[in-house]
VMD Tcl script that builds the backbone (N, CA, C; Angstrom):
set m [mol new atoms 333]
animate dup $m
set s [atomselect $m all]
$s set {name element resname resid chain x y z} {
  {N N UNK 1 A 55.952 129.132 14.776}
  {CA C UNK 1 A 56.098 128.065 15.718}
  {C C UNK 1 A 55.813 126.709 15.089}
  {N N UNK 2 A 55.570 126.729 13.484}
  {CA C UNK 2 A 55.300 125.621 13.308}
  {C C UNK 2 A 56.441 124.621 12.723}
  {N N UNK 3 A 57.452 125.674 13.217}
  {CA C UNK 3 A 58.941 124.418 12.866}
  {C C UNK 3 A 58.961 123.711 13.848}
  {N N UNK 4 A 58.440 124.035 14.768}
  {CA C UNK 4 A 59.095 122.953 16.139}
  {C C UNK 4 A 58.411 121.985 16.158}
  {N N UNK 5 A 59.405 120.594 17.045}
  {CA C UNK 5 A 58.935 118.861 16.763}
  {C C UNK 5 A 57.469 119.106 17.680}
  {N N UNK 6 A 56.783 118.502 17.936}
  {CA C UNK 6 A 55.729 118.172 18.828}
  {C C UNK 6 A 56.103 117.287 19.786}
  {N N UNK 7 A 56.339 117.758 21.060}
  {CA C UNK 7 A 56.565 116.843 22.003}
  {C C UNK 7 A 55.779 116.361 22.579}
  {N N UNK 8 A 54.297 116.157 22.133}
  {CA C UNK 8 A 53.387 115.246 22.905}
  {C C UNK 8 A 52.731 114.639 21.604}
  {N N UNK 9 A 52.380 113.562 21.802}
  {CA C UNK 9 A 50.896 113.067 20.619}
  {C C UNK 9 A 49.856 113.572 21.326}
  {N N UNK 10 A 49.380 113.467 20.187}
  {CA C UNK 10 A 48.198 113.691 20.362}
  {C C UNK 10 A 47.617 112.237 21.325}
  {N N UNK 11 A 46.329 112.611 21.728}
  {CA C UNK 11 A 45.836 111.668 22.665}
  {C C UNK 11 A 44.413 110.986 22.157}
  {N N UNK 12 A 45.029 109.960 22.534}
  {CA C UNK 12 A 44.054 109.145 21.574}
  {C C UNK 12 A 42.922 108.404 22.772}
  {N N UNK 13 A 41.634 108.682 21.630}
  {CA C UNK 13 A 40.432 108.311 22.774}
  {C C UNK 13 A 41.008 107.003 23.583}
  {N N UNK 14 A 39.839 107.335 24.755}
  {CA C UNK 14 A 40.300 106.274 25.820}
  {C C UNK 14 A 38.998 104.661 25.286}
  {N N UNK 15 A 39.342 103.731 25.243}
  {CA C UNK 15 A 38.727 102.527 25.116}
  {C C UNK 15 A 37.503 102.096 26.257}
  {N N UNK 16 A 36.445 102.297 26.397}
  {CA C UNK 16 A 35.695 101.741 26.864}
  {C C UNK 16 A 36.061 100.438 27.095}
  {N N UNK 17 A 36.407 100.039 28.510}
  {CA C UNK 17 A 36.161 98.352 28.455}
  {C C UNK 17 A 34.997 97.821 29.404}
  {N N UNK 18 A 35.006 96.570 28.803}
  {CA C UNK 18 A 34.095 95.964 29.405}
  {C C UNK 18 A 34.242 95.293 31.426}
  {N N UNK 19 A 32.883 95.385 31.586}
  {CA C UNK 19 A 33.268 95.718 32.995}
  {C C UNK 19 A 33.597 93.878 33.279}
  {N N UNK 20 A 34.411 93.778 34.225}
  {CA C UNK 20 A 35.219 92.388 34.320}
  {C C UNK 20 A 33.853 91.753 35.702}
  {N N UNK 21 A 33.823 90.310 35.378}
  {CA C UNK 21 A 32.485 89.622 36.355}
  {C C UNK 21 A 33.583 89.694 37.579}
  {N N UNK 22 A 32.986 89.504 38.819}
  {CA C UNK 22 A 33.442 89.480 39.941}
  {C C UNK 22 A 34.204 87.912 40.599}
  {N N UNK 23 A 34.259 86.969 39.641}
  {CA C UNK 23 A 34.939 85.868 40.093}
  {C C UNK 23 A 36.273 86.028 39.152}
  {N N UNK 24 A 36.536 87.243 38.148}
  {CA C UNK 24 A 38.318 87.811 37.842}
  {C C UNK 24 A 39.162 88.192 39.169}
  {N N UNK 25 A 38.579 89.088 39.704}
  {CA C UNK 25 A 39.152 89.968 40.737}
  {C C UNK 25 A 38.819 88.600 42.072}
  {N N UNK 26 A 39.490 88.955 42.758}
  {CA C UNK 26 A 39.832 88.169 43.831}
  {C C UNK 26 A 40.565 89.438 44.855}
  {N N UNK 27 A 39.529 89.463 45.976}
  {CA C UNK 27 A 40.156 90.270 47.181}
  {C C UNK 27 A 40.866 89.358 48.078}
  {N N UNK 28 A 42.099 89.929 48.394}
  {CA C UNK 28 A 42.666 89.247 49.250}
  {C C UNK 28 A 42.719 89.660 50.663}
  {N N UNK 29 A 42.339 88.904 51.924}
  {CA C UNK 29 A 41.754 89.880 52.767}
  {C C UNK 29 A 43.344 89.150 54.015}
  {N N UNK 30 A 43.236 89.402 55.096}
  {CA C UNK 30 A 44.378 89.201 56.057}
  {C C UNK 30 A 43.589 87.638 56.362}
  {N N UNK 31 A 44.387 87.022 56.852}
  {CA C UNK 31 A 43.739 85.470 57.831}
  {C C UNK 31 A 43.504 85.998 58.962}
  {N N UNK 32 A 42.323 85.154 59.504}
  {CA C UNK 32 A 41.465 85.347 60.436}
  {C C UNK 32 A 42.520 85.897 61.734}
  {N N UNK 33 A 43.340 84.786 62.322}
  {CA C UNK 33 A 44.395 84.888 63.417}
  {C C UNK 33 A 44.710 86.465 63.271}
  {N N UNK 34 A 45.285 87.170 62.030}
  {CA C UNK 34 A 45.810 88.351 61.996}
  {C C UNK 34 A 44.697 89.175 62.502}
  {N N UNK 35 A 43.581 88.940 61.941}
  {CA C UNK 35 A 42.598 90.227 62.252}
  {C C UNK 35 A 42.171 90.157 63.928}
  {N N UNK 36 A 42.126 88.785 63.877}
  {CA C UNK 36 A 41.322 89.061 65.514}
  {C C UNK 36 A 42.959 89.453 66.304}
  {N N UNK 37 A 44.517 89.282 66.375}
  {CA C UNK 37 A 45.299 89.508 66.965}
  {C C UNK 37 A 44.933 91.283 67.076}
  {N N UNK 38 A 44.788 92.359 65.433}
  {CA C UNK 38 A 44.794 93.524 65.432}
  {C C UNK 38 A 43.761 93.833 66.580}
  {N N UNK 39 A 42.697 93.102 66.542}
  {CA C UNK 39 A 41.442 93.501 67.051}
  {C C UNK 39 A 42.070 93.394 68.412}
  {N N UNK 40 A 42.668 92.327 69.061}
  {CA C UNK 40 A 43.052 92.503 70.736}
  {C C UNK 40 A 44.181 93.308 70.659}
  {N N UNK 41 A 45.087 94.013 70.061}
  {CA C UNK 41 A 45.815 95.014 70.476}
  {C C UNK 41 A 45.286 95.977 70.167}
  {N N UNK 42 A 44.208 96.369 68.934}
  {CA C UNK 42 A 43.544 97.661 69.211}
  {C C UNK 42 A 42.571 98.005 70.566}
  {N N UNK 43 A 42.242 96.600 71.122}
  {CA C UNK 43 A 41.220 96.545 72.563}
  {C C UNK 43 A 42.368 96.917 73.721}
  {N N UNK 44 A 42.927 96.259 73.504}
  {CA C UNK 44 A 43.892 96.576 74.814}
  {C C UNK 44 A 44.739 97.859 74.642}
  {N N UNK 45 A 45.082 98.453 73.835}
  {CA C UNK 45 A 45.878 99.837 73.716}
  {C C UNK 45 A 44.405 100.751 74.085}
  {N N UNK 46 A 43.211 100.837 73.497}
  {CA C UNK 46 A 42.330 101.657 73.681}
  {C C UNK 46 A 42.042 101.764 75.278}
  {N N UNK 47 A 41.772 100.063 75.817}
  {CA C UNK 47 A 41.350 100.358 77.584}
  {C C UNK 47 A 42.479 100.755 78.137}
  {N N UNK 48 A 43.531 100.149 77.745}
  {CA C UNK 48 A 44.940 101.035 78.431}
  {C C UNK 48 A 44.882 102.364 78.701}
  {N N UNK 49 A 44.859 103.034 77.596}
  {CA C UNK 49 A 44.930 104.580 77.012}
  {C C UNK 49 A 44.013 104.803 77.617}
  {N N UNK 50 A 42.713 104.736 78.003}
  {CA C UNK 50 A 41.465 105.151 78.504}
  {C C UNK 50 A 41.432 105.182 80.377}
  {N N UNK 51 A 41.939 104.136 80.961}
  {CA C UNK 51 A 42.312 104.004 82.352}
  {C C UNK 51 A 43.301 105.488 82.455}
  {N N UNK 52 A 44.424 105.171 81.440}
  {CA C UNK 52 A 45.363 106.182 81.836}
  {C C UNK 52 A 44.926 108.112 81.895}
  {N N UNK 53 A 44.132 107.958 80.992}
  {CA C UNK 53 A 43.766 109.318 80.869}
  {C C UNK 53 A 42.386 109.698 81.951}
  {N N UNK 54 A 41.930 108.515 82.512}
  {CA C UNK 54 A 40.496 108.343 83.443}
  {C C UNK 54 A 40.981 108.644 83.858}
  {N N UNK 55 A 42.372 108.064 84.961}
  {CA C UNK 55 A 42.962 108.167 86.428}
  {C C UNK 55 A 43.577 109.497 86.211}
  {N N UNK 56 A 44.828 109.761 84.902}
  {CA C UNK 56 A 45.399 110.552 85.855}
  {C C UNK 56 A 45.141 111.809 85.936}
  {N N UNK 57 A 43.884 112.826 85.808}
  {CA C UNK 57 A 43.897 113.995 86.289}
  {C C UNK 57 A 43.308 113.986 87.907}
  {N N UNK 58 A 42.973 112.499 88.587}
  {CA C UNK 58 A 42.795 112.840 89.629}
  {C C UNK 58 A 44.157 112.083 90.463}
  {N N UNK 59 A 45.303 112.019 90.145}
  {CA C UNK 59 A 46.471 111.526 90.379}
  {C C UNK 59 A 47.312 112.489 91.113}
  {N N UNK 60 A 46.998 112.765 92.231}
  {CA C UNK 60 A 47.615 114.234 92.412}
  {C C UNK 60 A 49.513 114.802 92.958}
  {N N UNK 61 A 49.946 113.514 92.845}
  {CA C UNK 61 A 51.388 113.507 93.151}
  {C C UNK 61 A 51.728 113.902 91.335}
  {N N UNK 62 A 51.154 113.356 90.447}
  {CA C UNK 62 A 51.211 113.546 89.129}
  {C C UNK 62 A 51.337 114.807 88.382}
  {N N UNK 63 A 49.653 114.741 88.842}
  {CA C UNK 63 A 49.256 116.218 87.741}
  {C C UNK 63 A 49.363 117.376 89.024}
  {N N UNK 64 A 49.253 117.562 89.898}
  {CA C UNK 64 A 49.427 118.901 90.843}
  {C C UNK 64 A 50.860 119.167 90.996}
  {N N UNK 65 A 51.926 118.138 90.765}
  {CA C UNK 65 A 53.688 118.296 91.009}
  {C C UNK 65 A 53.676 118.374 89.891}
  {N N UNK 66 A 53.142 118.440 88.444}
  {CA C UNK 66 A 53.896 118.002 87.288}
  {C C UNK 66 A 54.614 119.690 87.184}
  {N N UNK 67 A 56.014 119.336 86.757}
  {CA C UNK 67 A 56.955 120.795 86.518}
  {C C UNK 67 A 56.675 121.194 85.059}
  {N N UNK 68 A 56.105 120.875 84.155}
  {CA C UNK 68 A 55.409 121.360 82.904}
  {C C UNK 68 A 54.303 122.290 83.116}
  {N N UNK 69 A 52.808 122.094 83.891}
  {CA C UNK 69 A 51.993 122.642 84.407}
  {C C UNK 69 A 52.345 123.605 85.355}
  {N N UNK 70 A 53.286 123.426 86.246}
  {CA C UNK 70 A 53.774 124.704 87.063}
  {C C UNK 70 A 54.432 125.615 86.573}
  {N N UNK 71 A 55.397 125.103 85.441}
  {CA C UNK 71 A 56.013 126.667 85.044}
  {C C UNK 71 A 54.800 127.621 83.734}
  {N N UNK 72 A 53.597 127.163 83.784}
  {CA C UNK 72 A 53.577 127.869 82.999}
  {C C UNK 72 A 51.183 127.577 84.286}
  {N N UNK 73 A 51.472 129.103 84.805}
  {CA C UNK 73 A 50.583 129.825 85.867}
  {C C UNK 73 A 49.392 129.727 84.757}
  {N N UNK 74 A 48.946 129.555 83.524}
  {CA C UNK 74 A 47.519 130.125 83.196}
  {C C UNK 74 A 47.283 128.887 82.364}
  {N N UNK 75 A 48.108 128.009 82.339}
  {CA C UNK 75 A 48.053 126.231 81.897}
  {C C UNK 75 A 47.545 125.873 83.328}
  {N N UNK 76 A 48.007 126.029 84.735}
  {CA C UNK 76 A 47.940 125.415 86.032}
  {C C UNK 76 A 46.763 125.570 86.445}
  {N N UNK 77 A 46.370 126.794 86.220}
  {CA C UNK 77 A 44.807 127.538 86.722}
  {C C UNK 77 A 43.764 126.800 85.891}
  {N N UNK 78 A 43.657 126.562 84.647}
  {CA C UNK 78 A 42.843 125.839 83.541}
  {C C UNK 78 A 42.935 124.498 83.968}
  {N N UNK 79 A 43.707 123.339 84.106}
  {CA C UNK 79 A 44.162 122.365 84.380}
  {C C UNK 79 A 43.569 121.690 85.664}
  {N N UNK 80 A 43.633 122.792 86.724}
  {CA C UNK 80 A 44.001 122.232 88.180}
  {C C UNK 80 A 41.833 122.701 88.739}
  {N N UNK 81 A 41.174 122.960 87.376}
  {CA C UNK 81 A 40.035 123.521 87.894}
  {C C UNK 81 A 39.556 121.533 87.741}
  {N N UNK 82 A 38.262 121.432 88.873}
  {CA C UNK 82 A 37.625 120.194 88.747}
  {C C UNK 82 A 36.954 119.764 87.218}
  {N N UNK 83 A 36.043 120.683 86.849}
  {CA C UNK 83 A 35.384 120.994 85.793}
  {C C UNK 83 A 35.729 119.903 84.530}
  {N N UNK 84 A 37.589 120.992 84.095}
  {CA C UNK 84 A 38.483 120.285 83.189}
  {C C UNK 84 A 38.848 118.861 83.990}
  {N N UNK 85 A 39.088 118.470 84.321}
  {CA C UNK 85 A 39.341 117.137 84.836}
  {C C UNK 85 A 38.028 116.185 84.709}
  {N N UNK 86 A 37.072 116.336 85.012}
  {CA C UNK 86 A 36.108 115.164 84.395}
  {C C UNK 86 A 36.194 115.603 83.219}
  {N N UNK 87 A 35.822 116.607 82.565}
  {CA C UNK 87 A 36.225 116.046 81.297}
  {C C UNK 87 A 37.393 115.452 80.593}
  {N N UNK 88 A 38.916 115.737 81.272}
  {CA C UNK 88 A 39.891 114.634 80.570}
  {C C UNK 88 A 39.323 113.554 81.063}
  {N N UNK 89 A 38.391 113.117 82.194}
  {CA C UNK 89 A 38.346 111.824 82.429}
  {C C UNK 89 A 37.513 111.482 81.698}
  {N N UNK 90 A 36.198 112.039 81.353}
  {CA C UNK 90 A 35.518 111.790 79.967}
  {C C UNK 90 A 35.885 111.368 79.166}
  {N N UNK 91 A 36.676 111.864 78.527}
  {CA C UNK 91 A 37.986 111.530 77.532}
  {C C UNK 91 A 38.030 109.956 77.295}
  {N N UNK 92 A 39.252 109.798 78.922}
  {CA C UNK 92 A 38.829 108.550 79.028}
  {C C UNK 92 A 37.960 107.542 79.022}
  {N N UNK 93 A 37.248 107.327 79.797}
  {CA C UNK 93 A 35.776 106.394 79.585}
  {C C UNK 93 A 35.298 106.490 77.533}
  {N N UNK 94 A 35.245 107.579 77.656}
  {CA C UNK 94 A 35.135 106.907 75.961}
  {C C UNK 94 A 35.898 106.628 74.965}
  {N N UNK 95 A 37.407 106.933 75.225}
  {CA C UNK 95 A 38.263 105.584 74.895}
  {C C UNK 95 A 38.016 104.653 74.904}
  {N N UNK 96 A 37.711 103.787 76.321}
  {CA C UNK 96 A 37.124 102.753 77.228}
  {C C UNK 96 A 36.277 102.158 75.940}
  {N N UNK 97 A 35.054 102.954 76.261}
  {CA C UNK 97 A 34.227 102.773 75.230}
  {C C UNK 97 A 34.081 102.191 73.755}
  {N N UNK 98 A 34.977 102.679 73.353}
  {CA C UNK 98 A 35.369 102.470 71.982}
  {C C UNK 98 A 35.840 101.300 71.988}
  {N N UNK 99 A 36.780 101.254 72.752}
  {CA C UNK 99 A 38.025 99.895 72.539}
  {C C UNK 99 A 36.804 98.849 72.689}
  {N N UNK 100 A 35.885 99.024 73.285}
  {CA C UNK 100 A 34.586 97.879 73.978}
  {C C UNK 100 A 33.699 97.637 73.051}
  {N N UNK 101 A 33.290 98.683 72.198}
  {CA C UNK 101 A 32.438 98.563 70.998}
  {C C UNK 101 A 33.118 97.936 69.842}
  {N N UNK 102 A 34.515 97.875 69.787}
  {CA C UNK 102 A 35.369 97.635 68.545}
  {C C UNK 102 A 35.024 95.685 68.874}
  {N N UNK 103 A 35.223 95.641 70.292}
  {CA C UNK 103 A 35.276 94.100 70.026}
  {C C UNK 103 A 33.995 93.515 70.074}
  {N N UNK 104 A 32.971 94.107 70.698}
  {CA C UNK 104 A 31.478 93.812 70.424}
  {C C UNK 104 A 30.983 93.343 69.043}
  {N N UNK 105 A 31.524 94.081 68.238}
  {CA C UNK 105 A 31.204 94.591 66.456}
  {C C UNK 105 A 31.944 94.104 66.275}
  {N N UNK 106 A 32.574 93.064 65.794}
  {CA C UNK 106 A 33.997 92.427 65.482}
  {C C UNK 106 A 33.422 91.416 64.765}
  {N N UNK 107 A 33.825 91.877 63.331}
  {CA C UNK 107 A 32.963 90.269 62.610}
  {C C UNK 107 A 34.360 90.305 61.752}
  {N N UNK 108 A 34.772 88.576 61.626}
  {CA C UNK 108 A 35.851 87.998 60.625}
  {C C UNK 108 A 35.489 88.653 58.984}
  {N N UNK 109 A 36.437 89.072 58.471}
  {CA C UNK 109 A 36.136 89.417 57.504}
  {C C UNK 109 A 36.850 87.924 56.579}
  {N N UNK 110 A 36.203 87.123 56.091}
  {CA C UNK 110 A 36.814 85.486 55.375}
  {C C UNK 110 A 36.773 85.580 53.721}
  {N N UNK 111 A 38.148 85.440 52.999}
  {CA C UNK 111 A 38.300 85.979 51.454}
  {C C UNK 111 A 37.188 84.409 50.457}
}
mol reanalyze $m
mol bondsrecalc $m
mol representation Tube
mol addrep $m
C-alpha cells in the first residue's frame, strides 16, 4: 500500500493564539425600538394565547359541540371531566403569567 498518493497531509499542530482584549470584538446587539417592539409582541401573543386557552374549556357552544371531541368517545369523556379543564385553564393563567413577567424583567440590552 505504499504506492498509493496520500490523500490527506498530515496535520499540522494547531497555533495557540493569543487571546484578543475585549475592545477587538464588538457585539452587535438589535436597537432599542426593535427589542422593546419584540418584547410587546411577545406580551401580547402570550396574554392573547393565555385568555384563549383560560376561556375556552369553559366555552361550552365550543368545546361540548366541537365535532373533533365527539367523534372520538374516550377523548370526550377525558376532556368534558371538570378536573381537566382547570387545568387547561391553568395552562392558561400561566401563559398570562409569563407574558407579565417577560415585561416586568425587561431590561434594554445597549451595544
Amino acid at each position: 500500500m505504499s504506492g498509493q498518493p496520500q490523500l490527506y497531509s498530515t496535520p499540522e499542530p494547531d497555533v495557540e493564539r493569543a487571546p484578543s482584549s475585549d475592545n477587538d470584538v464588538t457585539k452587535r446587539t438589535a436597537p432599542v425600538w426593535l427589542q422593546r417592539l419584540s418584547l410587546f409582541v411577545l406580551v401580547l401573543f402570550c396574554v392573547y394565547l393565555g385568555v384563549l386557552v383560560m376561556v375556552l374549556p369553559w366555552w361550552t357552544r365550543v368545546w361540548d359541540r366541537n365535532e373533533f371531541i365527539l367523534a372520538r368517545p374516550w377523548l370526550a369523556a377525558v376532556l368534558h371531566n371538570g378536573a381537566v379543564r382547570g387545568m387547561i385553564s391553568g395552562l392558561g393563567l400561566l401563559d398570562i403569567w409569563i407574558g407579565i413577567s417577560e415585561a416586568v424583567h425587561y431590561r434594554d440590552y445597549r451595544g
